[in-house]
LUMZA-595360 format. One record per residue (C-alpha): residue number from 1; residue in one letter; x negated, y negated, z negated. Coordinates in steps of 0.05 Angstrom, whole numbers. Layout:
   num   residuo       px       py       pz
   NUM         a        X        Y        Z
...
//
This chain:
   num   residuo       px       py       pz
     1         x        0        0        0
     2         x      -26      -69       11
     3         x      -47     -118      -41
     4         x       -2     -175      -38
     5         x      -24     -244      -64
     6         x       22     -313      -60
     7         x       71     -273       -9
     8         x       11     -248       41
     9         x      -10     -181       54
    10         x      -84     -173       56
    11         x     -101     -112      117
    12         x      -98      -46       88
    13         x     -119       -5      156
    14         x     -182       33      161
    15         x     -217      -23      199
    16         x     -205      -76      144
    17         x     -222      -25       86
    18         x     -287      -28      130
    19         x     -297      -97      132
    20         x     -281     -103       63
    21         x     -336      -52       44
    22         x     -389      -83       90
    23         x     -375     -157       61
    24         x     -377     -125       -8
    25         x     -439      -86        6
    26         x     -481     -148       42
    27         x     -453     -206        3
    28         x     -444     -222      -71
    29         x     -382     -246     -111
    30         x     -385     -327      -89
    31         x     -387     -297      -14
    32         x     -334     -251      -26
    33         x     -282     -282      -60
    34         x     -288     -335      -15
    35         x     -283     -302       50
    36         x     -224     -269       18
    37         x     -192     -339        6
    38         x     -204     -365       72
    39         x     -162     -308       98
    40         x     -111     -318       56
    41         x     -110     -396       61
    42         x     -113     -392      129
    43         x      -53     -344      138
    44         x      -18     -393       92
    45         x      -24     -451      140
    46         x      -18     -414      199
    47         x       54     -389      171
    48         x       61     -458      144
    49         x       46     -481      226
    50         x       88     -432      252
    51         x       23     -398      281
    52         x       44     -314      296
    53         x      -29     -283      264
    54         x      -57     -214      281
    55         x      -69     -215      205
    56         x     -124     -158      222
    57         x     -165     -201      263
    58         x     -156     -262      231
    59         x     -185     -220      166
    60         x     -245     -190      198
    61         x     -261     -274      229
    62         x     -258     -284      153
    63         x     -292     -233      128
    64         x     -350     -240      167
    65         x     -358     -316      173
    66         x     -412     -329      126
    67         x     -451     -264      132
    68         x     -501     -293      167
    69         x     -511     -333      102
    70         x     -537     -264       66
    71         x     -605     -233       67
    72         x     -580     -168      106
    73         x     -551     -206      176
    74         x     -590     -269      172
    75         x     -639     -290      228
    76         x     -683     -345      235
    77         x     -669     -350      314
    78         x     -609     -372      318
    79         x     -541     -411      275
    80         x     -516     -380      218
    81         x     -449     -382      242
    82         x     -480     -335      306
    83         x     -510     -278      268
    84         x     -436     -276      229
    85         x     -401     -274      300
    86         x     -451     -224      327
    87         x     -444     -172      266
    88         x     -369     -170      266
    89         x     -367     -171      349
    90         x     -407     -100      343
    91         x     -371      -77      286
    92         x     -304      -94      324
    93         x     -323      -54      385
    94         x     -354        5      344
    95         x     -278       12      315
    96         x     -251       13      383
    97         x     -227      -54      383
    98         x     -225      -88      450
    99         x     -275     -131      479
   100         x     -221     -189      481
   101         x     -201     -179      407
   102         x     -280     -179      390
   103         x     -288     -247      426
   104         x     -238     -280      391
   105         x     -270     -261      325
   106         x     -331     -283      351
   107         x     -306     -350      376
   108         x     -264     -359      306
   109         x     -325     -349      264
   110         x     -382     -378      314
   111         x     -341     -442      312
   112         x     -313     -453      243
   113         x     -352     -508      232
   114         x     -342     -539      290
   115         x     -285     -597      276
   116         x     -225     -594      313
   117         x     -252     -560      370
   118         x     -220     -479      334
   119         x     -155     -511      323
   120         x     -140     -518      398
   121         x     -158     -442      407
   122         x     -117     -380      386
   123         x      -82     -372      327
   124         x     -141     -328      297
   125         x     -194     -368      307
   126         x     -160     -438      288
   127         x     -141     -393      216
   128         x     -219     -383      203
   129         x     -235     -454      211
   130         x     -156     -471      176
   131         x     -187     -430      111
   132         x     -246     -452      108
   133         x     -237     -533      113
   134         x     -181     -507       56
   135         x     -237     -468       14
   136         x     -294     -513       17
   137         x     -268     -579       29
   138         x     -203     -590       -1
   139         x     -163     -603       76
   140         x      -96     -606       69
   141         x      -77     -572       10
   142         x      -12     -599        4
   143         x        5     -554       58
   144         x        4     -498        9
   145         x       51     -493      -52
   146         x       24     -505     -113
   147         x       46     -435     -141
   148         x       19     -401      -77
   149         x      -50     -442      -94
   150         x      -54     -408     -158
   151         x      -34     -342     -147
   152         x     -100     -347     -101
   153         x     -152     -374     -134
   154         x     -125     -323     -198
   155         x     -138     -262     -147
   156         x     -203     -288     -119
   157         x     -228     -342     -180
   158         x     -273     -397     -156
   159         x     -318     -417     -213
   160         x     -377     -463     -203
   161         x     -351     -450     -118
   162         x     -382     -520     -107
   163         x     -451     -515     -133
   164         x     -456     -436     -116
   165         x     -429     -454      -41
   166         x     -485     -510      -22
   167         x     -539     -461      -59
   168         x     -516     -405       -6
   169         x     -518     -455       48
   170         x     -587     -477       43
   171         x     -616     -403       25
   172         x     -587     -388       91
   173         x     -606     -448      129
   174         x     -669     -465       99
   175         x     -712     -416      143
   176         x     -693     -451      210
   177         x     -675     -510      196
   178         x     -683     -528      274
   179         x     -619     -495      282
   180         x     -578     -547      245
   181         x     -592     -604      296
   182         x     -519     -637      316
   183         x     -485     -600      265
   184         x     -458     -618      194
   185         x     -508     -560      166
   186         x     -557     -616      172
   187         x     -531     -653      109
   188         x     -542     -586       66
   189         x     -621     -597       81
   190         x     -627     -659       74
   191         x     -592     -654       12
   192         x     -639     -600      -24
   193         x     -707     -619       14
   194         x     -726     -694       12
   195         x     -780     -680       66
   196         x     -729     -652      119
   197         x     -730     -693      184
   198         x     -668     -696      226
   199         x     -673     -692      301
   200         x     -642     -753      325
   201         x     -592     -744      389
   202         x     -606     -814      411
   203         x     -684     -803      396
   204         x     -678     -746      443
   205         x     -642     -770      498
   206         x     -687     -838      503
   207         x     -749     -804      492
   208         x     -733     -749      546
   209         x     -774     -733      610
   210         x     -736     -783      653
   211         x     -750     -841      682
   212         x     -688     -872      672
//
């Protein structure tokens, strides 16, 4: 039977139980409770938006967003958000889950923090980005009832979420740091390393190889 919390049914099939177990397995309880929260705020705005979710996917795009944040799946090559999108991509098709289904997920969690841009996409991947602007930044939260806010945060608690959130950020980040250039990433560095530089966009364009 599914575990129901503030009137939403968190995924119960083998391929969530899955998910659920590799999130548990790679990430620790800061990670985990909040992936599980962006799920389940997400599928409360996306009911509140009269959004129709394939609750499934829309878990797994939660799930997964922030593994690339955890010493197991993170790179030094590429975006956080990528190595997140790339894990649950292969572990989508390795369930038999179609190659359109896996590039959804991959869009929903390669973009969630990416303003605006998710919430002109599918339902799925506008819930990921829905969540976490919900989780981690307070959007919107009158868009959830005030009971239905509780019932979450008593299933999945959120002590010391601000502090423990950043700290997770920049242990993910801090390795290559060139891949937070025109991204809001950027401000986690500068925040916990006074001698970060920033690449500057207008630097780069008016120093580039042409002429004019």
């Amino acid at each position: 039977m599914s575990e129901l919390i503030a009137g939403i049914a968190i995924p119960s099939t083998p391929l969530a139980v899955a998910a659920t177990e590799l999130v548990r397995d790679a990430a620790d309880d800061t990670l985990f409770h909040h992936s599980r929260r962006v799920f389940l705020w997400g599928a409360l705005k996306a009911r509140a938006r009269g959004l129709w979710l394939d609750h499934e996917l829309a878990y797994i795009g939660a799930m997964f967003h922030d593994l690339g944040l955890t010493e197991k799946y993170r790179r030094t090559d590429q975006r956080f958000e990528i190595d997140g999108a790339d894990a649950a991509r292969t572990f989508l098709l390795e369930h038999g889950r179609s190659e359109a289904d896996a590039r959804e997920v991959w869009l929903s969690i390669a973009l969630h923090t990416t303003p605006e841009v998710p919430l002109h996409l599918s339902p799925e991947v506008a819930a990921v980005t829905l969540g976490v602007e919900t989780d981690v930044l307070g959007f919107d939260l009158d868009e959830i009832a005030a009971d239905d806010r509780a019932a979450v945060v008593a299933a999945h608690p959120r002590p010391g979420f601000k502090r423990d959130i950043l700290q997770h950020f920049y242990d993910g980040m801090s390795a290559r740091p060139d891949t937070t250039f025109g991204t809001m990433n950027d401000d986690v560095l500068a925040h916990f390393d006074p001698a970060f530089h920033r690449a500057n966009f207008v630097d780069i364009i008016t120093e580039s190889g042409w002429p004019e």
